[in-house]
C-alpha positions in Angstrom: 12.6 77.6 -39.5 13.8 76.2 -36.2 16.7 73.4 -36.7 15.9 70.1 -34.8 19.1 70.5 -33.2 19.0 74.6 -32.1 21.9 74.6 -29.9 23.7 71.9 -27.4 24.7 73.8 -24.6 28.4 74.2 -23.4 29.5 72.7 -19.5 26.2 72.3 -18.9 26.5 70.4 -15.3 29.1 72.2 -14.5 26.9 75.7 -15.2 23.9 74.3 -13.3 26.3 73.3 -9.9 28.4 76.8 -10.5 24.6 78.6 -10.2 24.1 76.4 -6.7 20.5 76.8 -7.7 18.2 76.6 -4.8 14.7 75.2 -5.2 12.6 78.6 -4.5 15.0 80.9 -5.6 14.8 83.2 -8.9 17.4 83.0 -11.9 18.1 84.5 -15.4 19.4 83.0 -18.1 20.9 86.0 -20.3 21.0 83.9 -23.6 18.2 81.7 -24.0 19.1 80.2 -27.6 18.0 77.0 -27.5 16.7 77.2 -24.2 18.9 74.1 -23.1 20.4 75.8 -19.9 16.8 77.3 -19.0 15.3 74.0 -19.2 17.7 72.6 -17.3 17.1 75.4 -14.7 13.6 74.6 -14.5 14.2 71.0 -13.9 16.0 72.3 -10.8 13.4 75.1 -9.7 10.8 74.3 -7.3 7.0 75.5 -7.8 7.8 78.8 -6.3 11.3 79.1 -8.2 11.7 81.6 -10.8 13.4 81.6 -14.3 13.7 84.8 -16.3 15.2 84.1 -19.9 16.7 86.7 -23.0 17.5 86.8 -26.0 16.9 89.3 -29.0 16.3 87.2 -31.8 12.8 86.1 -33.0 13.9 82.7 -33.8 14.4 81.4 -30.3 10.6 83.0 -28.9 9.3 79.8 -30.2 11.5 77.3 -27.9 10.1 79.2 -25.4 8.9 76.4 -22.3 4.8 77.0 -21.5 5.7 77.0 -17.6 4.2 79.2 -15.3 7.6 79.7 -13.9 9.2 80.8 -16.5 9.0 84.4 -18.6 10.8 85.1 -21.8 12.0 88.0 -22.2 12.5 89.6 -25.7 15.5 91.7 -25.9 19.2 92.7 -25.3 20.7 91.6 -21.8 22.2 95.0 -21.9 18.6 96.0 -20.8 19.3 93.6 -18.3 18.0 95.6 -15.2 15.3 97.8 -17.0 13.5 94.6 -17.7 14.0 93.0 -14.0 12.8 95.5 -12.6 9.6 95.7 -14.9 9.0 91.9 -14.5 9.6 92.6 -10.5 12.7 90.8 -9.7 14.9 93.9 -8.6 17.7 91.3 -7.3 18.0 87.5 -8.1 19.9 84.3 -6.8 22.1 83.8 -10.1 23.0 84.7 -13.4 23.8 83.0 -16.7 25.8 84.0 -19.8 26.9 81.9 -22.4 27.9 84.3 -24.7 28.2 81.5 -27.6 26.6 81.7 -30.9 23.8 78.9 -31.5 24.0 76.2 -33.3 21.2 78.0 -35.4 22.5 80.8 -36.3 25.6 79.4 -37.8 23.3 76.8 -39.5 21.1 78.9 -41.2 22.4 79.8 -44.0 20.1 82.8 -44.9 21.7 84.6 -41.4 24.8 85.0 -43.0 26.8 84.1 -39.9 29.0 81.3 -41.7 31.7 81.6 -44.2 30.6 77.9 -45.4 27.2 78.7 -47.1 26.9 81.5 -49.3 23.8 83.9 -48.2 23.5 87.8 -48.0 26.3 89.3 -45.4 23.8 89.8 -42.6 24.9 88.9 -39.3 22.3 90.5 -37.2 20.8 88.8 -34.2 18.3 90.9 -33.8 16.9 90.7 -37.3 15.7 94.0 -36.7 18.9 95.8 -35.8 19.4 98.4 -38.7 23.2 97.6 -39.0 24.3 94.6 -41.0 27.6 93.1 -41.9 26.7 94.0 -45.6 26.9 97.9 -44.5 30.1 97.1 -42.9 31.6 95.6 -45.5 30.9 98.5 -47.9 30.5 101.2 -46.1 32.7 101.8 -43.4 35.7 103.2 -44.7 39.1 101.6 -45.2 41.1 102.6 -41.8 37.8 101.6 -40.0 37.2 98.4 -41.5 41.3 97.6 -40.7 40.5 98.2 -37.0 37.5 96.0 -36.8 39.5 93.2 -38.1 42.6 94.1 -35.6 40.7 94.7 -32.7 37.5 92.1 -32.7 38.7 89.4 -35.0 42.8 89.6 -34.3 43.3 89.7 -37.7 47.4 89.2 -38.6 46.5 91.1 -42.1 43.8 93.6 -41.1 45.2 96.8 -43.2 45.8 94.5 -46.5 42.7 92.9 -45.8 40.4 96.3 -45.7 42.6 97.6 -48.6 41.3 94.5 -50.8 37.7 94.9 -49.7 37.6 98.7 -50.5 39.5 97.4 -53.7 36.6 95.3 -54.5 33.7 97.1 -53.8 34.7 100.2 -56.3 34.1 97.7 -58.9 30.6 96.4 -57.4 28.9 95.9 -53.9 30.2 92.8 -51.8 26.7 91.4 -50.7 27.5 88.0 -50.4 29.3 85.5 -48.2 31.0 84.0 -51.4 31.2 87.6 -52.6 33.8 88.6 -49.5 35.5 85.3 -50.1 36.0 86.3 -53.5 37.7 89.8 -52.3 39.7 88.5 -49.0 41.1 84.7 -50.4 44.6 86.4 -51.7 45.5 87.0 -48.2 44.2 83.8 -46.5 46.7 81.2 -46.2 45.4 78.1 -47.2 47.2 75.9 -44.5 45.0 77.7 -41.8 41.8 78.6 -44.2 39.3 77.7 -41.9 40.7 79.9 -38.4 41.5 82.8 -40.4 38.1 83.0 -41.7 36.6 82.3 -38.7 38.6 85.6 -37.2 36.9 87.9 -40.2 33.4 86.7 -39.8 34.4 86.9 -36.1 35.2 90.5 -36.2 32.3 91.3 -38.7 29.7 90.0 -36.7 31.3 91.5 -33.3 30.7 95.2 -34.9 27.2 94.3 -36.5 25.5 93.2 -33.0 27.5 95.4 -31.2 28.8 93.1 -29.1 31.1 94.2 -27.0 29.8 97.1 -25.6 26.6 94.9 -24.8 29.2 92.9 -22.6 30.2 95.5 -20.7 26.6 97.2 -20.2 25.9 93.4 -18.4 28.6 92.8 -16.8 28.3 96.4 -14.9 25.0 95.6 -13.8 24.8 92.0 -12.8 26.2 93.6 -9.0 23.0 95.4 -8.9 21.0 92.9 -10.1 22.6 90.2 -7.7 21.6 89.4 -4.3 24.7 89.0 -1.6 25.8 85.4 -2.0 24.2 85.4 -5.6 26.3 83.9 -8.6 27.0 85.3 -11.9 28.1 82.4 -14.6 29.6 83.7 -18.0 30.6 81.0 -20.8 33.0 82.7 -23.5 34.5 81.3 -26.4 37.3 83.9 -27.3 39.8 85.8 -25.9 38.0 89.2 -26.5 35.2 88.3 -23.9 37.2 86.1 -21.6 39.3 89.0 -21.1 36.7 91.4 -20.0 34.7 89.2 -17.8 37.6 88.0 -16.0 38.5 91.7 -15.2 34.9 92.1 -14.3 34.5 89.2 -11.9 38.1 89.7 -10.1 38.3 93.5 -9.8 35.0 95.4 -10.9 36.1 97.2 -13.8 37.5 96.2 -17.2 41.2 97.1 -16.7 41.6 94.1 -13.7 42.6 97.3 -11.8 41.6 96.2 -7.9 40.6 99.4 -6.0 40.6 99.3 -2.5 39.4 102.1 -0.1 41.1 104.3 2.3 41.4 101.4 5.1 43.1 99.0 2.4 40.3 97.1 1.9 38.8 96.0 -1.3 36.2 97.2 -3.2 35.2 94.7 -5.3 31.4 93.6 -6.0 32.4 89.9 -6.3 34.6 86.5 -5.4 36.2 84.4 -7.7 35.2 80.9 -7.0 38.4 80.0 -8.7 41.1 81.9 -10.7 41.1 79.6 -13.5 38.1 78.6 -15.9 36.5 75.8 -16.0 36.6 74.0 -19.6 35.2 71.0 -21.1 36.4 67.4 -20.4 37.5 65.5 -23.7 34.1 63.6 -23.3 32.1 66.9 -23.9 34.5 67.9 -26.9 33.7 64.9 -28.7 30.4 64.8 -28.5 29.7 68.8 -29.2 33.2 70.1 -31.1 32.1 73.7 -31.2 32.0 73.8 -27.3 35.9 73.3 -27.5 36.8 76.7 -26.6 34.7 77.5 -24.5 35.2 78.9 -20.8 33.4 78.8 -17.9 34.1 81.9 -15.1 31.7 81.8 -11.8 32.3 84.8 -9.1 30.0 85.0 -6.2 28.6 88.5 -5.5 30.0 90.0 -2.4 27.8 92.0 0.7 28.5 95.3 0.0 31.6 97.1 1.9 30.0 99.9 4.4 32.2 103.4 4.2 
């Protein structure tokens, strides 16, 4: 069931004047959710603007606005121009991002997102998806399970961590949330409970919906998908992301390598509109806790360099 309150969208004026949306134009919001940016996009849109919204959970079709400018799109943004290009809009005026989970999913107890309601270890967006974190947690083997937590959650105690898990389940299947707490609470200090848990289910939710690599597939083609001028908008909310779309949006690739070509001039597909991100005012913080860590980065796609 749809929560009253899906989702209350992050930096919201501040996402809506980074797009510089123009009446007539066309836009994509990558993460519909709760649909409070897309809304907000159509309020700006004029009757021959266009709003193309995704997301791959089933949940957030039925938020969908009846608009004739609108058209929800049901799937990964790593699709991103497969589906464009089938809904005709090759190249568009600006591109959203928040790459947040919703308000929903961590409120729904039965997804299995939140360590503070006990429910089968799920995780999936896509309900769909074959891979959940239950499989994780008791399949993948001990070394792998160690890296997931390193790499994706920035876990201090990763190794002891998977040795305790693999520990557990010999003696019977962790399918709960209460289940993994039960298995991982020796090695969670008590003084920091809540952050260190948050960096497991982080990490466990990262592999299961793959997210990462979905990142990456966007990011690469939002240039292509981008008219000259166009803006691209990304909201993150850890370091993991922030990272790779900073990269992105100041050099092209995920290393923040800048390439230039053979007459010193670089090759980059896009303009930072500022080095640093914008972030929420203490007003904003107050009113919507879970949007304190998030960051806003806006880049401006470049007119292609001619060789």
């Amino acid at each position: 069931m749809i929560q009253e309150v899906y989702h209350i969208p992050a930096l919201l004026p501040q996402t809506l004047a980074a797009l510089d949306i123009k009446p007539g134009g066309t836009y994509v919001d990558a993460t519909f959710g709760g649909g409070g940016h897309s809304r907000a996009i159509l309020g700006l849109l004029g009757p021959d603007g266009r709003l193309l919204s995704f997301d791959q959970d089933e949940d957030a079709l039925a938020g969908a606005p009846d608009d004739p400018r609108f058209t929800m799109i049901y799937g990964n943004f790593r699709f991103l121009r497969n589906f464009l290009r089938f809904y005709d809009a090759p190249e568009v005026d600006g591109i959203l991002a928040d790459l947040g989970v919703s308000f929903h999913h961590f409120d729904d107890a039965e997804r299995g997102f939140s360590f503070r309601s006990d429910a089968r270890l799920d995780m999936r967006m896509n309900r769909h998806a074959g891979l959940s974190a239950c499989e994780v947690v008791n399949e993948y083997s001990e070394e792998r399970l160690a890296d997931i937590l390193h790499l994706y959650g920035e876990v201090s105690k990763a190794r002891p961590m998977a040795r305790v898990i693999v520990k557990a389940r010999a003696k019977a299947p962790i399918s709960t949330v209460n289940e993994l707490l039960a298995a991982i609470s020796p090695l969670i200090d008590p003084r920091r409970e809540k952050k260190d848990l948050a960096c497991v289910f982080q990490a466990l939710r990262i592999e299961v919906n793959g997210e990462l690599d979905a990142l990456r597939s966007f990011l690469h083609q939002t240039a292509g998908a981008l008219r000259p001028g166009g803006r691209l908008a990304v909201i993150t909310y850890h370091s993991l992301e922030d990272r790779l779309v900073k990269n992105f949006m100041r050099a092209g690739n995920f290393e923040g390598r800048i390439e230039t070509d053979i007459y010193g001039r670089s090759d980059t597909p896009f303009k930072l509109l500022s080095s640093k991100p914008v972030v929420p005012d203490a007003a904003e913080i107050e009113a919507n806790p879970r949007s304190r860590s998030a960051k806003l980065r806006i880049a401006i796609r470049q007119q292609p360099t001619i060789k």
